[in-house]
MARBA-3410 file (N, C-alpha, C, O; in Angstrom, 1 decimal):
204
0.8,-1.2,0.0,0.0,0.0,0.0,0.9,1.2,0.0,1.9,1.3,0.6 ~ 0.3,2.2,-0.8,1.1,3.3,-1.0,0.1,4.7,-0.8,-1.1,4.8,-1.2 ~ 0.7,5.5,-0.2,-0.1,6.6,0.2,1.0,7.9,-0.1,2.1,8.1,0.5 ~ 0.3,8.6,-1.3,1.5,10.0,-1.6,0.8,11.2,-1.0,-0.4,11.4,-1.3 ~ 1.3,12.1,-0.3,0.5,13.6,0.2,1.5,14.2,-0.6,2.6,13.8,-0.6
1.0,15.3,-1.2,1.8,16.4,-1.8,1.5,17.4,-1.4,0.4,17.7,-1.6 ~ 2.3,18.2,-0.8,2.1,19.9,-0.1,2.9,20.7,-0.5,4.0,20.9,0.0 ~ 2.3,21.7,-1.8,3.2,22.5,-2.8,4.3,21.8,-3.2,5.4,22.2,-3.0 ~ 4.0,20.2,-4.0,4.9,19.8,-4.6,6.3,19.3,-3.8,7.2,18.5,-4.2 ~ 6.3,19.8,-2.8,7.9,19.3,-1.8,7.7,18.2,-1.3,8.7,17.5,-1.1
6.4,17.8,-0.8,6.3,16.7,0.3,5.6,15.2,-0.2,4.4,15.0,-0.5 ~ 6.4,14.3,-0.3,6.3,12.6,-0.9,6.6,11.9,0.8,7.3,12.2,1.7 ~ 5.4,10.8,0.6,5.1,9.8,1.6,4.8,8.5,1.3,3.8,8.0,0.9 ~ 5.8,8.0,1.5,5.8,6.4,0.6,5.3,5.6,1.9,6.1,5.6,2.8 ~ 4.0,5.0,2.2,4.0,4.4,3.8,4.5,2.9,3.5,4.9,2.2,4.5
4.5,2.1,2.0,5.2,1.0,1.7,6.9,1.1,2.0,7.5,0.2,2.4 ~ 7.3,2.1,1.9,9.1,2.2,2.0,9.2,2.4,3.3,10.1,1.8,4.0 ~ 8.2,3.5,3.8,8.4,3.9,5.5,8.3,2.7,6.4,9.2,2.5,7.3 ~ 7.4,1.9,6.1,6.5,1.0,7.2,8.0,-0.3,6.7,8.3,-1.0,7.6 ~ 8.7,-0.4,5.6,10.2,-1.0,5.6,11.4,-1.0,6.4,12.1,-1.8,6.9
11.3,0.4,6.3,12.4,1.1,7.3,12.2,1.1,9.0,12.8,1.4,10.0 ~ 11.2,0.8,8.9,10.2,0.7,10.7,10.8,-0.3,11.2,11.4,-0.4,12.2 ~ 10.6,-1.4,10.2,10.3,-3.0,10.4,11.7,-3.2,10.8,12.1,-3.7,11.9 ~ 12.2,-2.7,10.0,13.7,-3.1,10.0,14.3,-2.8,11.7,14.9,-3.6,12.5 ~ 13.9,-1.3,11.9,14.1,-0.7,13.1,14.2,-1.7,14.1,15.1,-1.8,14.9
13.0,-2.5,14.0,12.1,-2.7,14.9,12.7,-4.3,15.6,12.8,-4.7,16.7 ~ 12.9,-4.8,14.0,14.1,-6.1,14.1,15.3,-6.1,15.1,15.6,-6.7,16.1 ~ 15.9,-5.1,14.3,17.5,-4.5,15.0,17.0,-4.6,16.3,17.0,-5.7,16.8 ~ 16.3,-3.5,17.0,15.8,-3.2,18.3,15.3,-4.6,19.2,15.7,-4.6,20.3 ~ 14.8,-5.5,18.8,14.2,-6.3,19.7,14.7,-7.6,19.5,15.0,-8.3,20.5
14.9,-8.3,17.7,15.7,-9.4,17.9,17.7,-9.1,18.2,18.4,-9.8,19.0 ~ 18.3,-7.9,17.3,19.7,-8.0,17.7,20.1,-7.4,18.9,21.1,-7.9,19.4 ~ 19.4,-6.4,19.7,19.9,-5.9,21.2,18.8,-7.3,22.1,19.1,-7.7,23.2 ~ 18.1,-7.6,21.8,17.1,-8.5,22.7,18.5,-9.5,22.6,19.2,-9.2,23.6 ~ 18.8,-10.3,21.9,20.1,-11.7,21.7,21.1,-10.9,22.8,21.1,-11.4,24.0
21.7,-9.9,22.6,22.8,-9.3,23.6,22.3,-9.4,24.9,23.0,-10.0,25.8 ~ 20.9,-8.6,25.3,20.7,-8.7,26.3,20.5,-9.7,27.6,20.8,-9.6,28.8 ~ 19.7,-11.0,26.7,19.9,-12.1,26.9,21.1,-12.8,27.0,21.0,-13.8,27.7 ~ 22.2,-12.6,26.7,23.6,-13.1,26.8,24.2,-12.2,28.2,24.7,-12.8,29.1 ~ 24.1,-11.2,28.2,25.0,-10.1,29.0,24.3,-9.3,30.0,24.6,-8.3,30.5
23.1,-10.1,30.2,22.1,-9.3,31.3,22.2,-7.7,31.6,22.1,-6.7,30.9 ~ 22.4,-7.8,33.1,23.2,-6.0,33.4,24.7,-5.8,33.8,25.3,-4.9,34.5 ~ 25.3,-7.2,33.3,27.0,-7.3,33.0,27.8,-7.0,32.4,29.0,-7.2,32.5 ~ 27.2,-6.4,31.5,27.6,-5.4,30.0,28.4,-4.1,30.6,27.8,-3.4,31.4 ~ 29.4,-3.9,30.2,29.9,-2.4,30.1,30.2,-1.7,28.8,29.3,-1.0,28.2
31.3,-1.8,28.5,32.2,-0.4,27.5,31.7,-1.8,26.0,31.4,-1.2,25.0 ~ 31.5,-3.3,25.8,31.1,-3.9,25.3,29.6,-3.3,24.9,29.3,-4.0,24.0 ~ 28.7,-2.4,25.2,27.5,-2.0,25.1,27.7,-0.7,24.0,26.7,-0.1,23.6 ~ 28.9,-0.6,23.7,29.2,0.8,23.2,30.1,0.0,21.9,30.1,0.2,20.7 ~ 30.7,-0.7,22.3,31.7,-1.0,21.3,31.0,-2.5,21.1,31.7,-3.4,21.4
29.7,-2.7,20.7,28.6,-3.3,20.1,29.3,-4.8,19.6,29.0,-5.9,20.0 ~ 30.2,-4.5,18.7,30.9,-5.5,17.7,31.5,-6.6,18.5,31.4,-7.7,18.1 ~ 32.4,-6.0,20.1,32.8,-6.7,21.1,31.6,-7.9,21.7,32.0,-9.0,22.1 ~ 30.6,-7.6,21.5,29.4,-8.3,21.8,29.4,-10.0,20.6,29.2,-11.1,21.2 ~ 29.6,-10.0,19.8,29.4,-10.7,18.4,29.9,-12.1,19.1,29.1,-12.9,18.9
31.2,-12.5,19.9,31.7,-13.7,19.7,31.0,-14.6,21.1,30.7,-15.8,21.2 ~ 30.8,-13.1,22.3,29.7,-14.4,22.8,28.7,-14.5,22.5,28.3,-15.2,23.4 ~ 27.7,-14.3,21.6,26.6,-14.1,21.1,26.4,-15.6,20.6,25.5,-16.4,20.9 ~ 27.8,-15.7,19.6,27.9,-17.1,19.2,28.0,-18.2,20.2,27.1,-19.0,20.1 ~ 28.9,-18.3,21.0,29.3,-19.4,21.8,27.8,-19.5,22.9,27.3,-20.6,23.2
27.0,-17.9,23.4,25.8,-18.8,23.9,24.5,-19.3,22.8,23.5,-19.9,23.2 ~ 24.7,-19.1,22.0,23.8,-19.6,20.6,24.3,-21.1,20.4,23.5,-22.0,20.4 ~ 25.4,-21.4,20.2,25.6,-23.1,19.9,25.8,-23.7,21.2,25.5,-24.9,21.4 ~ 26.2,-23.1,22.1,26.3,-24.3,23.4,25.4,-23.9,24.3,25.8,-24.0,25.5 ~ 24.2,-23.3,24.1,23.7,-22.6,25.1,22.0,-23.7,24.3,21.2,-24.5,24.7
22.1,-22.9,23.3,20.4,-22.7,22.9,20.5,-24.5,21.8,19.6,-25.3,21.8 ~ 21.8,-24.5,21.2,22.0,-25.4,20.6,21.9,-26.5,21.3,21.1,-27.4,20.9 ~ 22.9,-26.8,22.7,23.3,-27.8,23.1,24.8,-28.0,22.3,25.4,-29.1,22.4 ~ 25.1,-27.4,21.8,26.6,-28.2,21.1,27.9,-27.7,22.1,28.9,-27.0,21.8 ~ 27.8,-28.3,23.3,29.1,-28.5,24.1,30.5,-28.2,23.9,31.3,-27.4,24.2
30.4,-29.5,23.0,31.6,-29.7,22.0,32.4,-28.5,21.6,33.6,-28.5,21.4 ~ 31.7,-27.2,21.6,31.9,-26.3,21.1,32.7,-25.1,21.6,33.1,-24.2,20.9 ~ 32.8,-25.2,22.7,32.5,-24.7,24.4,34.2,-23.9,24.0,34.6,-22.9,24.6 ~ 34.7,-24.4,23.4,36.5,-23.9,23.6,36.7,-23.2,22.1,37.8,-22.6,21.9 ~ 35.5,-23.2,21.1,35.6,-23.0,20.0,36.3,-21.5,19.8,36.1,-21.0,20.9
36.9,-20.9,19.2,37.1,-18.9,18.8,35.9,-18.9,17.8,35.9,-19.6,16.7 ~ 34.9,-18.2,18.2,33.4,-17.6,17.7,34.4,-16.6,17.1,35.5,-16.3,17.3 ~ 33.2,-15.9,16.0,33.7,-14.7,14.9,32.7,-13.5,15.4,33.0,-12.3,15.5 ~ 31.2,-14.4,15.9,30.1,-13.5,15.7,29.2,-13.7,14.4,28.6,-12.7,13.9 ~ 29.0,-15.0,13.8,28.5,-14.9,12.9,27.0,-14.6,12.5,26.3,-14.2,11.5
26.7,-15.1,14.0,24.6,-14.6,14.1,23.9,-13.7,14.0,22.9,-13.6,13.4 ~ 25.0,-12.5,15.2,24.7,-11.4,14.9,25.4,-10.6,13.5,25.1,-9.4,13.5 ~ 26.1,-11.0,12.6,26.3,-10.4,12.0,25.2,-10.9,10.8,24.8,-10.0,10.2 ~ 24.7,-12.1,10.4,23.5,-12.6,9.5,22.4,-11.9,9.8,21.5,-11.6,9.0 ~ 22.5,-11.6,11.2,21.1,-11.2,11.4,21.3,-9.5,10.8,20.5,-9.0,10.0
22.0,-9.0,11.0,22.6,-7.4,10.6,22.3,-7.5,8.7,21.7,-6.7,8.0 ~ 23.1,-9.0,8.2,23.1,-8.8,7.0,22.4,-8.9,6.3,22.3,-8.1,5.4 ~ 21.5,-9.9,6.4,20.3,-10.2,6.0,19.1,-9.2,6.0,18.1,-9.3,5.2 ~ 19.1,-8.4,6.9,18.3,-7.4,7.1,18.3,-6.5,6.4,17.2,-5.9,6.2 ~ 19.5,-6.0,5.9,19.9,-4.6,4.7,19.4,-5.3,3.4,18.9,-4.9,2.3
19.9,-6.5,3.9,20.0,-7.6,2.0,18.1,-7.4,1.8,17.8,-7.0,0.7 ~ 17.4,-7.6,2.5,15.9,-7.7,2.7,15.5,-5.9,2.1,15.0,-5.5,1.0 ~ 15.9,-5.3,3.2,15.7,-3.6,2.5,16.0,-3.7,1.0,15.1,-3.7,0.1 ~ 17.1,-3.8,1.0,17.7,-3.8,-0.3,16.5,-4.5,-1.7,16.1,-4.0,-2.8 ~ 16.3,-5.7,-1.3,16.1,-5.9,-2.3,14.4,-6.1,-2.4,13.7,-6.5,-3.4
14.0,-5.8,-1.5,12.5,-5.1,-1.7,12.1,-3.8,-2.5,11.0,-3.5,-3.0 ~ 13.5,-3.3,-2.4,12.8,-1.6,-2.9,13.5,-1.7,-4.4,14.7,-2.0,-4.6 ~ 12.5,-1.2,-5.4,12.6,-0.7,-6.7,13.8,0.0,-6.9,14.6,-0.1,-7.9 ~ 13.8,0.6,-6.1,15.4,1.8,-6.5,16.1,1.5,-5.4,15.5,1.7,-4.3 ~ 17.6,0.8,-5.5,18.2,0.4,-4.8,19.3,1.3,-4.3,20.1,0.8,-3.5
19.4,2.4,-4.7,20.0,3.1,-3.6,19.4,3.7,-2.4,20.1,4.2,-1.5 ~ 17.9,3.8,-2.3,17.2,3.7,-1.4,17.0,3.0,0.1,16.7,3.2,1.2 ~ 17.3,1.8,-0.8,17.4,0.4,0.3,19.0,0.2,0.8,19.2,-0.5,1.7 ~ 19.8,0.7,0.1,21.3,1.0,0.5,21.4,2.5,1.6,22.1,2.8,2.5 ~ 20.8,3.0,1.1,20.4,4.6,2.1,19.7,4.0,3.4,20.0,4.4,4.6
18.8,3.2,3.2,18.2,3.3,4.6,19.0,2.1,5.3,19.0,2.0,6.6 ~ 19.8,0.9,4.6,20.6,0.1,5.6,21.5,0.9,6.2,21.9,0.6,7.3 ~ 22.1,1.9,5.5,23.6,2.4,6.2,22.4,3.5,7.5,22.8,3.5,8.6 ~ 21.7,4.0,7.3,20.9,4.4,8.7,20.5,3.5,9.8,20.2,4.1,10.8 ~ 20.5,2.7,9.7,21.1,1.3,10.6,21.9,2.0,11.3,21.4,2.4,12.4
23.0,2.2,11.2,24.1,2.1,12.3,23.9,3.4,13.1,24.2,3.4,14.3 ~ 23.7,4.2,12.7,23.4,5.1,13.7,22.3,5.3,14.7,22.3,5.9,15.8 ~ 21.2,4.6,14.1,20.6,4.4,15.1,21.1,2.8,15.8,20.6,2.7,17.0 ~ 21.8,1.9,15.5,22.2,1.0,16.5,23.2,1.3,17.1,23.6,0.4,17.9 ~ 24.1,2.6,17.1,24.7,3.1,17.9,24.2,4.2,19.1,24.6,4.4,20.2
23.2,4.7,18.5,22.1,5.5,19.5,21.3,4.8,20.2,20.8,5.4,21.1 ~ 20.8,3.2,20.1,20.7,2.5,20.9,20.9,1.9,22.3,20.3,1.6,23.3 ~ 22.6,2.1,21.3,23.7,1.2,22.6,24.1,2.5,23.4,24.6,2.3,24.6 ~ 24.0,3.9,22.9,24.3,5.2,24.1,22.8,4.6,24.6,23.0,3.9,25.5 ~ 21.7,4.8,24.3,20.3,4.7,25.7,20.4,3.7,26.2,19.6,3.6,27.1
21.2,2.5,26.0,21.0,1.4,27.1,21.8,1.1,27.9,21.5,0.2,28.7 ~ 23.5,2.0,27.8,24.3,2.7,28.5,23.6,3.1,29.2,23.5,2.4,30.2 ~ 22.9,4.3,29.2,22.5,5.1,30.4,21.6,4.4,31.0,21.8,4.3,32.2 ~ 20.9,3.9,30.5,20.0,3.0,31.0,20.3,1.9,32.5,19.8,1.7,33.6 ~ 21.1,1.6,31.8,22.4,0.6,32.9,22.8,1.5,33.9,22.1,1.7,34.9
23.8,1.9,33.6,24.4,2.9,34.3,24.2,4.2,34.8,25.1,5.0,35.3 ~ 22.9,4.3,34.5,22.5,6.1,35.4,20.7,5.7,36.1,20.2,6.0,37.2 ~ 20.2,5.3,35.2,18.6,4.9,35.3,18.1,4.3,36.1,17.3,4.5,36.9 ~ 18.8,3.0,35.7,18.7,1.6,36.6,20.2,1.2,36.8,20.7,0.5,36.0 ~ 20.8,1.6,37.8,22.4,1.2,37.7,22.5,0.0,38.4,21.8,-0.2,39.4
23.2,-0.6,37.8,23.6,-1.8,38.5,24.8,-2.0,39.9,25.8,-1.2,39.5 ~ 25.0,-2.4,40.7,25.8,-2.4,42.1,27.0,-2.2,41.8,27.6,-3.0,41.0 ~ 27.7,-0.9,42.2,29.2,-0.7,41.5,29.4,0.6,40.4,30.3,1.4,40.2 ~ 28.3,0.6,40.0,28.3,1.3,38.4,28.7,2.9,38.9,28.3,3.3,40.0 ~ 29.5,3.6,38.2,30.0,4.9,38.2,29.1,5.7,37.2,28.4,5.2,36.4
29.1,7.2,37.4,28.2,7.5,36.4,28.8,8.6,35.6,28.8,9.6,36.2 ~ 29.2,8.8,34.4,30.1,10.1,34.0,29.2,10.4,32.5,29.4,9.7,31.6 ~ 28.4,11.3,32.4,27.3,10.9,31.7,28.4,11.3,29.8,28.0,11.2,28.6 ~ 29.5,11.7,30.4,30.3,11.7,28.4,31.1,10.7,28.2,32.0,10.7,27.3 ~ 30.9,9.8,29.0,31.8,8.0,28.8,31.4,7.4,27.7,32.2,6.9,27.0
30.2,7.5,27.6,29.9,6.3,26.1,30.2,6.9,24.7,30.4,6.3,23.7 ~ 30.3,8.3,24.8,30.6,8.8,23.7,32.6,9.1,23.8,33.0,9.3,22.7 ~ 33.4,9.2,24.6,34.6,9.0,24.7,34.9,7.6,24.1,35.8,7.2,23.3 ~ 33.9,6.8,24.8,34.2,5.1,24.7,34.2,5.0,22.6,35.1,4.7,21.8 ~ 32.9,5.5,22.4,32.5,5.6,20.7,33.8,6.5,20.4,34.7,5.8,19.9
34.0,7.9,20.5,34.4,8.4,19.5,35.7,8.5,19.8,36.5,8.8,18.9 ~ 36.3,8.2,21.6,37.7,8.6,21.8,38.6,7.8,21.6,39.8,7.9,21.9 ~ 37.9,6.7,21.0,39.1,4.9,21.3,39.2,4.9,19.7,38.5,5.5,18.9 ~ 40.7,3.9,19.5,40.2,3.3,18.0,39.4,1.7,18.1,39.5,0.8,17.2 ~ 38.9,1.6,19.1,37.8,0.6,19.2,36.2,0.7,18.5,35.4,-0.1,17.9
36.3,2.3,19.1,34.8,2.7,18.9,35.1,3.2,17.7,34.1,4.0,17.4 ~ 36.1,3.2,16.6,35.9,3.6,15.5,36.1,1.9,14.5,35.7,1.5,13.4 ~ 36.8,1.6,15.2,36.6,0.0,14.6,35.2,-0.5,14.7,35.2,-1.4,13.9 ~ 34.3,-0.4,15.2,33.2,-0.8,15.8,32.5,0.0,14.5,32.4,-0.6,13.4 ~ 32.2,1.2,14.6,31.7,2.0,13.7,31.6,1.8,11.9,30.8,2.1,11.0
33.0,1.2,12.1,33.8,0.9,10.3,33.2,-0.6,10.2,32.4,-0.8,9.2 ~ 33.4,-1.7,11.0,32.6,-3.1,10.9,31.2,-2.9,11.3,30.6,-3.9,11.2 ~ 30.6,-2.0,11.5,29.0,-1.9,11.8,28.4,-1.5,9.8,27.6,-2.1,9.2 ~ 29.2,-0.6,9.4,28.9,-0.1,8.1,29.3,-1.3,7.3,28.3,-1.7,6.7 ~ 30.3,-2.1,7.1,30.6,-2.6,6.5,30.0,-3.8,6.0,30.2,-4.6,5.0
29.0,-3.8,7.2,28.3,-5.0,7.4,27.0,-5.1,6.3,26.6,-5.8,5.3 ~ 26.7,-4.1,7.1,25.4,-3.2,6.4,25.3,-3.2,4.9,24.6,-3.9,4.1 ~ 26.2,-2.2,4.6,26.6,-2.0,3.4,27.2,-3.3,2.2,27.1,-3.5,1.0 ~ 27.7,-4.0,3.2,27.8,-5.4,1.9,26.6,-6.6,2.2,26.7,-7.8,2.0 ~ 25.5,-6.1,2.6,24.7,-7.0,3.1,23.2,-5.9,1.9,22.3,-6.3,1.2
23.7,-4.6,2.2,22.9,-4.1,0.8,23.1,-4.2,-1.0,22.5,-4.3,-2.1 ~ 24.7,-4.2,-0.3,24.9,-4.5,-2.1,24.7,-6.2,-2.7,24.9,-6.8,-3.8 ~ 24.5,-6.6,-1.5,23.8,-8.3,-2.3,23.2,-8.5,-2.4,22.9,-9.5,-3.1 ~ 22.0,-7.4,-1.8,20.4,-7.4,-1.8,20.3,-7.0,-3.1,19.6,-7.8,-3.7 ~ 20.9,-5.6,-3.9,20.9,-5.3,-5.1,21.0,-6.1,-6.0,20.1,-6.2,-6.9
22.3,-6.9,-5.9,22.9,-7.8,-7.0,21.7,-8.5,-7.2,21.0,-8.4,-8.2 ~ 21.5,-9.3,-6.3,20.3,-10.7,-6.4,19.1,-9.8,-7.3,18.7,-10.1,-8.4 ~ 18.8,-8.9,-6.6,17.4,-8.3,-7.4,18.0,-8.0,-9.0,17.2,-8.3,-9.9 ~ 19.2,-7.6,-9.3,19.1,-7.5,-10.5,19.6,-8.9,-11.2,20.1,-9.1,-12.4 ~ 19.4,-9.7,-10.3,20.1,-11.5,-11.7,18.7,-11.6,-11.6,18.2,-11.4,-12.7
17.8,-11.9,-10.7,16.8,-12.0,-11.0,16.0,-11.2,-11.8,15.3,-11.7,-12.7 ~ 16.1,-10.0,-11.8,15.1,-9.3,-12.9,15.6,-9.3,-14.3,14.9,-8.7,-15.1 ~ 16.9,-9.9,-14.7,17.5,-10.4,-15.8,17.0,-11.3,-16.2,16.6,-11.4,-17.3 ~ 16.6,-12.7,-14.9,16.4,-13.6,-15.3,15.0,-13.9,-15.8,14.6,-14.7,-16.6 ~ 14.2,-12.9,-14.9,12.7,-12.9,-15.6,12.6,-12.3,-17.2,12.1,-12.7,-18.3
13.2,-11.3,-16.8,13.4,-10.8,-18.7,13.5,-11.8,-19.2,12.4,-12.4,-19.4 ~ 14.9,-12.5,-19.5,15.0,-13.9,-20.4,13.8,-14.6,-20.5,13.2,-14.6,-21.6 ~ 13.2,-15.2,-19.1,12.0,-16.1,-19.5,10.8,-15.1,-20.1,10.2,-15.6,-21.1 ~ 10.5,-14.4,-19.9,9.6,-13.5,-20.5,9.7,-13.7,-22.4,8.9,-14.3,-23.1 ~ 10.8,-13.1,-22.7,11.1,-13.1,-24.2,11.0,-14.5,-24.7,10.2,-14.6,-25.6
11.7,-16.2,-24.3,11.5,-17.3,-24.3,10.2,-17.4,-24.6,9.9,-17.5,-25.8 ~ 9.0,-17.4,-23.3,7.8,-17.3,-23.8,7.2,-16.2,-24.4,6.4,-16.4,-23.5 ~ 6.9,-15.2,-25.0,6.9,-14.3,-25.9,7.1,-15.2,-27.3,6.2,-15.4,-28.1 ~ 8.1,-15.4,-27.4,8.7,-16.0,-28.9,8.2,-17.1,-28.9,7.9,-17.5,-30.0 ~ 7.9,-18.0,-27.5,7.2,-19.2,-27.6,5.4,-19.0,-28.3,5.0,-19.4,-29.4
4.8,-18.4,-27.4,3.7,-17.2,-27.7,3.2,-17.3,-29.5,2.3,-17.9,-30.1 ~ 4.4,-16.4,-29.9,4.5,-15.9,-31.1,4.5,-17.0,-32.0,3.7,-17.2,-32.9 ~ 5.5,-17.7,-31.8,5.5,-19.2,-32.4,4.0,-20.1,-33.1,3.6,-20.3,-34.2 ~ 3.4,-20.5,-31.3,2.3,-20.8,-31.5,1.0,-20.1,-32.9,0.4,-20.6,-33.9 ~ 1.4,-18.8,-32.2,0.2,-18.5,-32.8,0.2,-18.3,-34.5,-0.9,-18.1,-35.2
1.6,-18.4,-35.1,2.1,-18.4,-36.1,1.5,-20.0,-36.8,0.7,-20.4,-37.7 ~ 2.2,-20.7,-35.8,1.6,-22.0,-36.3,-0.4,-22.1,-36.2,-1.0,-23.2,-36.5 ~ -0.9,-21.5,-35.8,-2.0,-21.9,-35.7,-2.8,-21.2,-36.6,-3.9,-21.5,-37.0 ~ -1.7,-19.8,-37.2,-2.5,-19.1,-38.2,-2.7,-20.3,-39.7,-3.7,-20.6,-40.3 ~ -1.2,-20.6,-39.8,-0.8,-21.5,-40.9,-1.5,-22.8,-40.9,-1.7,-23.3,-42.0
-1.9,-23.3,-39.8,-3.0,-24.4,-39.9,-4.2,-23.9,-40.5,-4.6,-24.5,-41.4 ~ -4.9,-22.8,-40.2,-6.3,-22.4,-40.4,-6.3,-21.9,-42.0,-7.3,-21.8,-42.8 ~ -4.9,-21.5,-42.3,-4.6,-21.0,-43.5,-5.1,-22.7,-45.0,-6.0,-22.8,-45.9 ~ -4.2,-23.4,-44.5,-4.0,-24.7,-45.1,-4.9,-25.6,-44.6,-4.9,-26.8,-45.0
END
């Protein structure tokens, strides 16, 4: 469903693209910080900021935790769940929307709000509801983001993720829309064929 308001020409409201960009929000928000939270209860610190730090237990309580795979227990995790879940999600934007720099525009908006996330659940923690111990310095999480080369590492693998998780979304949509062309013309010519031959019967 699509709803356009125009007000002197300046103002476009796509509620099909909007109500995409929501979804997406809404994902990030409840299934990828809900997974951390679940792993890191209110034991989380400077990891809450520098997000990425989060990724490899994520993995190890996902296979030996939810899985049962024991075995696993000593494994070096990468983070690969939370980063599927990240990728898949842009790849989804992406390749839903007709104009694909659109769906590449709204995944890379992703990270800033999953970084404005992880500042409110910072404070959240640590000023709101603090947990036993907790200090309170309310320009820490943004020292933590912008003063470390952690929090710019964090920042560069959050986009990267995103971003190559949109441009596959693209790719796919255009082999596919190649590929329907081809079948399209196939039957077309098949089509045409027929009807050629059926003229030539009626003819003879």
């Amino acid at each position: 469903m699509k709803i356009d308001t125009k007000q002197e020409d300046h103002f476009f409201f796509d509620a099909g693209r909007q109500g995409k960009i929501f979804l997406a929000f809404l994902l990030v928000f409840f299934v990828f910080f809900g997974i951390i939270s679940e792993v890191w209860k209110r034991n989380i610190r400077e990891e809450l900021i520098w997000i990425v730090a989060t990724f490899p237990f994520i993995d190890e309580w996902f296979f030996t935790q939810v899985l049962g795979l024991s075995a696993l227990q000593n494994w070096n995790f990468i983070g690969i769940i939370p980063i599927l879940i990240l990728f898949f999600t842009c790849f989804i934007l992406t390749y839903k929307e007709d104009i694909y720099l659109y769906g590449i525009k709204h995944s890379l908006w992703l990270v800033p709000f999953i970084l404005g996330c992880s500042v409110f659940w910072y404070y959240y923690i640590h000023y709101w509801r603090p947990s036993e111990g907790a200090t309170w310095t309310p320009i820490s999480p943004f020292l933590l983001l912008f003063g470390s080369w952690q929090g710019w590492l964090n920042i560069l693998i959050l986009f990267s993720i995103n971003l190559f998780g949109a441009l596959a979304g693209w790719q796919v949509k255009e082999l596919v829309r190649i590929y329907i062309k081809k079948e399209e013309a196939l039957l077309m010519k098949r089509l045409d064929s027929e009807e050629e031959k059926g003229i030539e019967s009626k003819i003879s």
